[in-house]
N, C-alpha and C positions, 0 to 999 in steps of 0.2 A: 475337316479341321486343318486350320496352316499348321505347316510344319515348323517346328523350330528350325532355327537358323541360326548358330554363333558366327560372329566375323572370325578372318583369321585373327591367331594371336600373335602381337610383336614381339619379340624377344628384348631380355632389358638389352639396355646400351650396351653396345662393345666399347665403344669410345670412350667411356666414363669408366668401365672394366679395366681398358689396359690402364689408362691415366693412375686407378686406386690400386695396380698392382706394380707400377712404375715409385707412387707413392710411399708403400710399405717398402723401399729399398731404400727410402732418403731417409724413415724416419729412425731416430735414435735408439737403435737396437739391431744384431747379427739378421741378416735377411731371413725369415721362416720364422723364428725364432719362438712367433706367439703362435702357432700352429693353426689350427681353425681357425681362431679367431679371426686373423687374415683373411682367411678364404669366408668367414662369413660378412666381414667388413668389404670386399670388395663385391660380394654378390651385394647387399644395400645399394653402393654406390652405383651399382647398375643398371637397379631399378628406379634410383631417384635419378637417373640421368646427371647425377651430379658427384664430384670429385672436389672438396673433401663430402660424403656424405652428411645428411641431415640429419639429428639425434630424432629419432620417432615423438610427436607431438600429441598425437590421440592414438595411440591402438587401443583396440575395438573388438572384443571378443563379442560372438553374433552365438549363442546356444539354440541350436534346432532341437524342441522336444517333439515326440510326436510317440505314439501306443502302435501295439504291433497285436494283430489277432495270433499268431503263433506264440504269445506268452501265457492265453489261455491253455497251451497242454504242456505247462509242466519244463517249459525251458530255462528258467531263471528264480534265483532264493526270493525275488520280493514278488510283491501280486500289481497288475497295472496300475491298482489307483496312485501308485508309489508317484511315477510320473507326473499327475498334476498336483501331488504333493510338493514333489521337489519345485515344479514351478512356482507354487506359492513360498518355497523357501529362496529361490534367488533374487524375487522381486522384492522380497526384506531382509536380504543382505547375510542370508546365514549360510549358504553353500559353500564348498571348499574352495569353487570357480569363485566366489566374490572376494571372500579371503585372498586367493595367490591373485588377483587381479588388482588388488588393492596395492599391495606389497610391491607387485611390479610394474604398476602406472597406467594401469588399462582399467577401461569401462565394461560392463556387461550388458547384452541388451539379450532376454529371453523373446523366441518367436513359437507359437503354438499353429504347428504343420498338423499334428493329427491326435491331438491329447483328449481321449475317450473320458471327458470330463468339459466340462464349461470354465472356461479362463478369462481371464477382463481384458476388455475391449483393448489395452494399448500391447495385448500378444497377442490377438486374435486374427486380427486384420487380414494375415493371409494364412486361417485355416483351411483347409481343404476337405477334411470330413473327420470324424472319430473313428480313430484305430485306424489301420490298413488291417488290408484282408489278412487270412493265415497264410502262407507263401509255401505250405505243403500238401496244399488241396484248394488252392483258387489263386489266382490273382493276387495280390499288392495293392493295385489302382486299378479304375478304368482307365482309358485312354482320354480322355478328359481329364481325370482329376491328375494324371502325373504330366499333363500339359501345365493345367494348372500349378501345380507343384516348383515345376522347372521355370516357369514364370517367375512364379513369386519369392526363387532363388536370387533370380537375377535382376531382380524389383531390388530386392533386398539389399545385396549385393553394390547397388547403385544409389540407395537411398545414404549407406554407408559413407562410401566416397564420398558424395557431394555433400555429405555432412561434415567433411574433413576427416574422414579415418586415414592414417598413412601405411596403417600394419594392420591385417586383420587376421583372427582371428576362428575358426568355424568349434564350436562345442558341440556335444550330442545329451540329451535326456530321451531316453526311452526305456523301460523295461521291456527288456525282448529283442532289443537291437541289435544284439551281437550277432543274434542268429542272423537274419540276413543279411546285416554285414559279412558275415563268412560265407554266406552263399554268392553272394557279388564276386567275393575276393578269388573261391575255389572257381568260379564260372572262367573270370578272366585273368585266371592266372594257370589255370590247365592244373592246379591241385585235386588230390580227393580229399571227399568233406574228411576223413577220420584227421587229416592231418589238419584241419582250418577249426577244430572242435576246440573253443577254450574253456576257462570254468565261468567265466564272465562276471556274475555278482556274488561268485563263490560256492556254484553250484556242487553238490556232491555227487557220487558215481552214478546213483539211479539217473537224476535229471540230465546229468553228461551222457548217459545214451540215448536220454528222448532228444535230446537235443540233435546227436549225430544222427539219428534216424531222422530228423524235421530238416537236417541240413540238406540230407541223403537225397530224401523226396523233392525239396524243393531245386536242387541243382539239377533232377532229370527237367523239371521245367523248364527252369532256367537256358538251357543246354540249347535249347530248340531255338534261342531269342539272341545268343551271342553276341554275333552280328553285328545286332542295333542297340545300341544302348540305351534309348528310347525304350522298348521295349523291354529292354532287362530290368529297367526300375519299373517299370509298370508291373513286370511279372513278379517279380524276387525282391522289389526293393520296399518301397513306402515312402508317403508323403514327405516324412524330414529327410530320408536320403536323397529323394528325389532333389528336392530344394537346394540343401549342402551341393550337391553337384552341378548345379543352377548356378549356385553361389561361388564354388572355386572355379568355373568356367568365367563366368562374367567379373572374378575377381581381378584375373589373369588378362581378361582383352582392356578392363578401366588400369591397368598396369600397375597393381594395388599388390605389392609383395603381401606372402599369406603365411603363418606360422600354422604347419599342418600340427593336429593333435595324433591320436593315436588309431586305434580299430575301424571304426564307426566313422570317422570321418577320413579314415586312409581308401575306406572302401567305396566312401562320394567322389575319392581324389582319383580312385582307378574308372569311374567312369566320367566324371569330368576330362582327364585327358582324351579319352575317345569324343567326347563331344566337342571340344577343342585343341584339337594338338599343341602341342607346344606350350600348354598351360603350366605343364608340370615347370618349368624355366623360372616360375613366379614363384615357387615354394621353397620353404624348407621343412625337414620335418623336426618336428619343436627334440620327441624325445621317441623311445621304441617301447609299445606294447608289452605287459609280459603276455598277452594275448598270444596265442603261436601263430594265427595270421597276420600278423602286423608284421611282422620278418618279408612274410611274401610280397605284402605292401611294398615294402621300402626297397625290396631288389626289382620288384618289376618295374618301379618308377624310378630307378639309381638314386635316393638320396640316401644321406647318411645322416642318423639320429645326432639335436647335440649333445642329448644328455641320456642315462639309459638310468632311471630310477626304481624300475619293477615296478613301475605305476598302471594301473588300469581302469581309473577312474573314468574317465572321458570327461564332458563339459567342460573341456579344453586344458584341463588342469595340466597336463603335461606341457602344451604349449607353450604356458604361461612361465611355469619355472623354467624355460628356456629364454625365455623372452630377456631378462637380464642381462644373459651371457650376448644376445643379439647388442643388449642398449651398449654394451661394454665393446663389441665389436666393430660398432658405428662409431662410437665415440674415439678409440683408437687411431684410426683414420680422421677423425676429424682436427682431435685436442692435443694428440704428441706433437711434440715438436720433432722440427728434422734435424740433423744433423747441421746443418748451414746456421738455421734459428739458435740451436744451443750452444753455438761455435764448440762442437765435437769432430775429434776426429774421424775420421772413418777407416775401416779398415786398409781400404785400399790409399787412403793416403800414408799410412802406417809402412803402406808395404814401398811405394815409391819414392819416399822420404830419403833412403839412405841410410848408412850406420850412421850412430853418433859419436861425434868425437871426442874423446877424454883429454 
């Protein structure tokens, strides 16, 4: 089988960086003043190569569902059919992701990676099989199907762009996903499972130790594959991490800034960095997990959350009520005026002016 290949990734402009950090000193207000904001209006302008940035025209939330055989013993409050339940509720507009997508100017597009159920033909397109394995007594994938997988991340990924997406994106549906999301997370972040164990769909004590025993077994597998990250979604992962990591790889080389969600897709962002370094330079992450591995996420990748809601939804919803505070940080940069434009003073002419005379 060929091997995957990602190119290197480019980092955004510097040129466009210093320019929209030069920018935010002219515009009409004390220099810092708007705190993040700033720093997230000049990361935009970085990745658009352009100073004043462009206000986002299509973002594009992309939900990866896919079923996981490890939810058959007892890791999570709902049963798998849940999953291509919820697919049939985002394709007629009733899911939370449709709602805050609505409210903040973005599209949804659902893709069926591995939904232990039959879906219609316009999510199907790049299935890979039903369920992944149990990931605490076999495999995830074969070696084909997380070939497959990582393809048609970055099939996806690319279909996006050239459809005009300018922000994307990535959502999760799975029942059972958390678990090996936290077995990614504890593999490549040198955690133990007891610490990467969240409640997930609200699980109560009994299910929270089948869980840390499924995490338990599955990380000694894992453990063996580090390594290769190829290998680690084949072992520990499944067909929608697979893909999501496919997808924030090739997000990051089509130079497609990405609003990370939370758990589940923090854990495709820890193995798309291995698969293309420097990927992580393309993200920010939307808001923080109350998952307890999503902390590990965000320190092993240095970002900082912009909003922290105690949200643990996934399907991007955290993202998404990020995304605002994003449109509002572009547009700053873009719509103030400067100090020159409003004929305002500026500090420093304040201060070289002189006393005034009575």
């Amino acid at each position: 089988m060929t091997e995957i290949e990602f190119p290197a990734v480019m980092p955004p402009d510097a040129a466009a960086r210093r320019e929209a950090v030069a920018r935010h000193e002219k515009l009409t207000k004390p220099a810092g003043s708007l705190g993040r904001l700033e720093e997230l209006g000049v990361w935009v302008a970085a990745c658009q190569s352009s100073c004043p940035p462009k206000p986002f025209a299509r973002p594009r939330v992309v939900v990866f569902a896919g079923d996981h055989g490890i939810a058959r013993h007892g890791v999570s409050a709902y049963p798998s059919e849940v999953t291509g339940q919820m697919v049939a509720n985002f394709l007629t507009g009733g899911a939370a992701v449709n709602v805050l997508a609505g409210v903040a100017g973005a599209t949804v597009r659902v893709v069926d990676l591995a939904v232990d159920a039959d879906t219609p033909e316009r999510v199907s397109a790049h299935k890979v099989r039903r369920s992944s394995g149990s990931i605490d007594r076999e495999d995830a994938l074969t070696e084909e199907q997380v070939h497959a997988a990582l393809v048609a991340g970055r099939a996806i990924a690319d279909e996006e762009v050239d459809g005009g997406a300018d922000l994307l994106i990535a959502g999760d549906m799975g029942i059972g996903n958390t678990t090996p999301a936290s077995v990614l997370i504890a593999a490549l972040t040198g955690e133990e499972p007891v610490a990467v164990v969240g409640r997930g769909t609200g699980i109560d004590d009994t299910a929270w130790m089948r869980k840390a025993a499924a995490i338990r077994d599955a990380l000694r597998r894992a453990r063996t594959v580090i390594s290769d990250p190829v290998a680690l979604l084949r072992t520990a992962g499944g067909a929608d991490l697979a893909a999501m990591a496919g997808f924030l790889a090739q997000a990051a080389i089509r130079r497609t800034p990405v609003l990370l969600d939370g758990l589940v897709v923090g854990a495709a962002a820890l193995v798309a960095e291995d698969l293309a370094p420097g990927a992580r330079e393309w993200w920010v992450a939307g808001h923080r997990s109350a998952e307890p591995a999503h902390g590990f996420v965000l320190s092993h990748l240095g970002l900082t959350p912009v909003v922290e809601f105690g949200m643990r939804l996934g399907e991007g919803s955290g993202a998404l009520v990020a995304l605002p505070v994003l449109t509002m940080a572009t547009k700053v940069l873009s719509e103030m005026a400067t100090f020159e434009d409003a004929g305002v003073s500026t500090a420093e002419a304040e201060l070289t002016s002189g006393p005034v005379e009575e």
